[in-house]
C-alpha positions in Angstrom: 124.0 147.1 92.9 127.1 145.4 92.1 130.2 146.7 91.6 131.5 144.8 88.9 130.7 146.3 85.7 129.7 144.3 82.6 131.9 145.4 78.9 130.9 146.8 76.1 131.7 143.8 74.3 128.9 144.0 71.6 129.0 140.3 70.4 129.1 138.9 74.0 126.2 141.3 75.2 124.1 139.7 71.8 125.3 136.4 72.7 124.1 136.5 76.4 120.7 138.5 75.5 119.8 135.8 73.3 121.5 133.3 73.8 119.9 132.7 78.1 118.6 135.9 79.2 114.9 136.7 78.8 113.3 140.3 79.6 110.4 140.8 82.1 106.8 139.8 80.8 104.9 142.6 79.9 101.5 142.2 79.5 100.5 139.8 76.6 100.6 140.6 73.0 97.6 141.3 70.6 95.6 138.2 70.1 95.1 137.7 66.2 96.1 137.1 62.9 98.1 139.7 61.4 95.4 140.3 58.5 92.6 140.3 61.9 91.5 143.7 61.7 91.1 142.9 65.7 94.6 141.9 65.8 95.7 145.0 68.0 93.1 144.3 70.5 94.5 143.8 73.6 94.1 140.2 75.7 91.4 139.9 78.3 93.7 138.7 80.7 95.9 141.5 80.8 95.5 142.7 84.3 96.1 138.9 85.6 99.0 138.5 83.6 100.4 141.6 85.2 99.8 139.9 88.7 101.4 136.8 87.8 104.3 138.8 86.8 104.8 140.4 90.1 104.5 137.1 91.7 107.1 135.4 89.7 109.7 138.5 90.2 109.1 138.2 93.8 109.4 135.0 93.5 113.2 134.8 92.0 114.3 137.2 94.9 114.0 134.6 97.2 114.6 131.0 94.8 116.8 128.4 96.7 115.6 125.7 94.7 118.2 124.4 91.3 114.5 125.0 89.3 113.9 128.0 90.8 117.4 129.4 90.8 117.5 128.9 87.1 114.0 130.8 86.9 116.1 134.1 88.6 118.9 133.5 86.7 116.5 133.6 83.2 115.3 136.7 84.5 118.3 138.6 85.3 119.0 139.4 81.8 119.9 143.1 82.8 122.7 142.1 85.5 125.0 139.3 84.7 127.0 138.9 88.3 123.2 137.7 89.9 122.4 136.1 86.6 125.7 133.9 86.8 125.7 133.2 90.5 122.1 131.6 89.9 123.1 129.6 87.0 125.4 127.9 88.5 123.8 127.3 92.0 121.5 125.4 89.7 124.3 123.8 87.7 125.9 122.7 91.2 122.8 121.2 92.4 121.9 119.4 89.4 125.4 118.8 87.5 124.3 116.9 85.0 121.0 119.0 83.5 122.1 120.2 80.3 119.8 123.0 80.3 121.5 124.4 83.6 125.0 123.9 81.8 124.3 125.6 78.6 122.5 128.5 80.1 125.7 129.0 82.9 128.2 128.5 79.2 126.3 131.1 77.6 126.3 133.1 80.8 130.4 133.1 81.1 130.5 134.4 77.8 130.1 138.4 78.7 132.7 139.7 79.8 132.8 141.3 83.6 135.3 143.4 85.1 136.6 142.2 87.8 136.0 138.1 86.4 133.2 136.4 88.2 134.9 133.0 90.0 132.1 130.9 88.8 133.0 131.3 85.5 137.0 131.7 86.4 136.8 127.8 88.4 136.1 125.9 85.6 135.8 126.4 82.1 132.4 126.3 81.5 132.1 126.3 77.7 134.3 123.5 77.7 132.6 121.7 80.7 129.2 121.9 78.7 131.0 120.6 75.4 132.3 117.6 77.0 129.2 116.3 79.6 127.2 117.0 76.0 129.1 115.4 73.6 126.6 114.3 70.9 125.8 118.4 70.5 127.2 120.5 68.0 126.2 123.7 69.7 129.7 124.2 72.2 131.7 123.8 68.8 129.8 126.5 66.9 130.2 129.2 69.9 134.0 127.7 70.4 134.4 128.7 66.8 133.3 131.8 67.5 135.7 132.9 70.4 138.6 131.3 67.9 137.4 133.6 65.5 138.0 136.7 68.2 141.2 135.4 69.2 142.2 135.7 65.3 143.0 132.2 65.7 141.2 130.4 62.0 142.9 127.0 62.3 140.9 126.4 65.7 138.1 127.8 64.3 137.8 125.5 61.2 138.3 123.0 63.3 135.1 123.6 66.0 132.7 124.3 62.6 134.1 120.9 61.4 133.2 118.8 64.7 130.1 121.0 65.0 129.1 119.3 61.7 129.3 116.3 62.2 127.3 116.2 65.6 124.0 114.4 65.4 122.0 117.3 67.6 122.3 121.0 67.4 120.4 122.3 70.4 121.1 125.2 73.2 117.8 124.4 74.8 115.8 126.9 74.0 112.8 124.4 74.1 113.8 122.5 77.5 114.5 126.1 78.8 110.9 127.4 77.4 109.0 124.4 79.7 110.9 124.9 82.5 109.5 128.5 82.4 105.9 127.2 81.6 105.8 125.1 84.6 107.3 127.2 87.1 104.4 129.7 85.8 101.5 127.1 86.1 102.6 126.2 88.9 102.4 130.0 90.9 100.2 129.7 93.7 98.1 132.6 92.5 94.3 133.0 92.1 94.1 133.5 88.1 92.8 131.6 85.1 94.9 128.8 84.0 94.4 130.6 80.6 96.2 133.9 82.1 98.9 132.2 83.4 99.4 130.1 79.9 99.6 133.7 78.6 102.4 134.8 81.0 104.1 131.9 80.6 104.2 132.5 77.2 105.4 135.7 76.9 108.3 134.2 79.3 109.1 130.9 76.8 110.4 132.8 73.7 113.2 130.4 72.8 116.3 131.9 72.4 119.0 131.5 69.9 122.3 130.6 71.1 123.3 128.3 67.9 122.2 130.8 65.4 124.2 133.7 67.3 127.6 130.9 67.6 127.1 130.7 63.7 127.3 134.2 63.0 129.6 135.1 65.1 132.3 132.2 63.7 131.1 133.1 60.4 130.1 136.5 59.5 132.0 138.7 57.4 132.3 138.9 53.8 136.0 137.7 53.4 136.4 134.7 55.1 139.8 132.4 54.6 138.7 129.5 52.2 139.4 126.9 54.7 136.6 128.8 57.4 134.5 129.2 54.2 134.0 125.8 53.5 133.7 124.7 56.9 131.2 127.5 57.6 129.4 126.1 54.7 129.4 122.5 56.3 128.5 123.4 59.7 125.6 125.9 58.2 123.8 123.4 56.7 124.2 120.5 59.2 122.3 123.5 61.6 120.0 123.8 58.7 118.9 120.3 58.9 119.5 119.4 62.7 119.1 122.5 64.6 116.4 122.0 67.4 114.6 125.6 66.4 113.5 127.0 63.2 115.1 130.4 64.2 118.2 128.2 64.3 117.6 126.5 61.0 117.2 129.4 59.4 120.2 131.2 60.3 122.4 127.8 59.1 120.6 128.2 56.2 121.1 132.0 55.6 125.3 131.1 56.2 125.1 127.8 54.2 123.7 129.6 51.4 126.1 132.8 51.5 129.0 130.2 52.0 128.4 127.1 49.5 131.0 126.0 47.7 128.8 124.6 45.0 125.6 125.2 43.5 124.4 121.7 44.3 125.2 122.6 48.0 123.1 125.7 47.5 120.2 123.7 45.9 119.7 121.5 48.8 120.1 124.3 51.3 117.5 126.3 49.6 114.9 122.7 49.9 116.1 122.5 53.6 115.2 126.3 53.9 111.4 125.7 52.2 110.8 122.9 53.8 111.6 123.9 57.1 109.6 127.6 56.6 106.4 125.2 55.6 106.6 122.9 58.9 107.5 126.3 60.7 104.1 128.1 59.7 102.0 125.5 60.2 103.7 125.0 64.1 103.2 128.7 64.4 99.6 128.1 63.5 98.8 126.0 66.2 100.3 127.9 68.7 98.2 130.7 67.8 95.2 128.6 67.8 96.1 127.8 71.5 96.6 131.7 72.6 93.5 132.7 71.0 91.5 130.0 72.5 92.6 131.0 75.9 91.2 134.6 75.2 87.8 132.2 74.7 84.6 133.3 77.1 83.8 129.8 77.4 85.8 128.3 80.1 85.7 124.5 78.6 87.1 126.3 75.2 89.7 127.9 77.1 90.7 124.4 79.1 90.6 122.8 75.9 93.1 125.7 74.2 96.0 125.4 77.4 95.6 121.7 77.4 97.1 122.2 73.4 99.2 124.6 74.3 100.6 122.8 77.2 101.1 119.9 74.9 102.6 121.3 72.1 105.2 122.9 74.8 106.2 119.6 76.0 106.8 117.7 72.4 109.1 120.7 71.8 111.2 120.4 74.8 111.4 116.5 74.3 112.1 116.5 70.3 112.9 119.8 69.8 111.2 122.3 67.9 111.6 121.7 64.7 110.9 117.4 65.5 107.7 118.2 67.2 106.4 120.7 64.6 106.6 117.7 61.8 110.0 118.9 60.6 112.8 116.0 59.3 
């Protein structure tokens, strides 16, 4: 166990748990519609699932690969010092993946006593912000550390350029296939459909630009000058954000923040709009899990083969793109 013991810092801890970290897969949830009185039944591939846990945690003991360090690093959501030093073996392999450089940003964000050098060598919220410069997502969890240094002009500042950015996305969906793939890949004797189901349970998407929003703009007496900006960067995540989790929470602070009721017009059409194209997504997926809980085994080739898909579009356009959204 190492000796270095992470803080108490509340919004850091959020921010990393999020933002990169992912727990262990249990074994798959229910299969079903929440109105399915069958819904609490639990999957048929629950003992596999299990095994293909086992095999990915032993596994990331022993990664040396930038794919695979990432994988251990993803997993080492309870321990920051092995979830850092992964990160950025991966980031050092493959300097340019913005995936390994948001997840290793994210990562130097809790605070550790003593520092960890990876994250005392290079600054690497800044390194991320500059090798991904069309992104908006640095400048929203900049803002947020201005915030904690009390410091609003800075602050105002990173919502402004965070605005105007033409992608908000922390990779929640690249991060989401790399995990699928390492997972169908495992050399173990399963179902394809098991593994679709651990892999699954691995992908959930986390939230980085929704937590970077909050954290720059929460609060209930904001200076006018962070209101406004707040308001701007809010809905520019609203519209652009790569997730509906992150739409949503631009939404929730554009609203709260508008300096207009025009601006709180359109915000609320963003907000429907996006909910529509984000039930319908979560439709499909569902359609996917519970045809891989099919007894036919061409029904169950045909369901991963969807799911697979619909995995990939996400990671390429983003969530909210491949769903249908603007």
């Amino acid at each position: 166990m190492s000796a270095r013991i992470a803080s108490a810092s509340f919004v850091a801890a959020c921010m990393l748990a999020a933002a990169v970290g992912a727990p262990r897969a249990q074994a798959p949830v229910a299969v079903g519609r929440a109105a399915d009185p069958a819904a609490a039944a639990p999957s048929r591939w629950a003992a596999d699932v299990a095994r293909v846990d086992a095999e990915l945690q032993m596994r990331s003991l022993v990664a040396d690969d930038p794919r695979g360090r990432w994988v251990a690093g993803r997993l080492d959501a309870t321990d920051p010092v092995a979830q850092v030093r992964n990160y950025a073996a991966a980031r050092a392999a493959v300097p340019r993946e913005p995936l390994y450089l948001a997840s290793l940003a994210f990562a130097c964000q809790q605070a550790v006593q003593p520092s960890l050098t990876e994250c005392d060598v290079v600054d690497r919220l800044a390194d991320w912000a500059t090798r991904d410069a069309d992104n908006g997502v640095p400048q929203l969890i900049l803002a947020g550390k201005a915030v904690r240094r009390g410091n609003n002009d800075d602050a105002v500042g990173y919502l402004q350029q965070a605005a105007a950015k033409p992608r908000m996305d922390d990779y929640g969906t690249r991060g989401a296939l790399v995990i699928w793939e390492y997972v169908m890949a495992l050399p173990i004797d399963v179902d394809r459909a098991a593994k679709a189901e651990a892999a699954a349970a691995y992908a959930e998407a986390p939230q980085g630009a929704a937590l970077g929003l909050a954290v720059a703009c929460g609060g209930n007496a904001l200076p006018a000058s962070r209101r406004a900006a707040c308001a701007e960067a809010g809905a520019a995540l609203a519209e652009r954000g790569a997730t509906f989790a992150a739409r949503a929470a631009g939404a929730t602070i554009a609203e709260r923040t508008a300096t207009d009721g025009a601006m709180t017009e359109r915000v609320r059409a963003r907000r429907a709009a996006n909910d529509a194209e984000r039930a319908r997504c979560a439709a499909k997926d569902l359609d996917a899990q519970q045809g891989a809980e099919a007894a036919d085994a061409a029904t169950r080739a045909r369901a991963v083969a969807a799911w697979d898909a619909q995995m990939r579009a996400k990671a390429q356009k983003g969530e909210a793109a491949a769903c249908g959204g603007a």
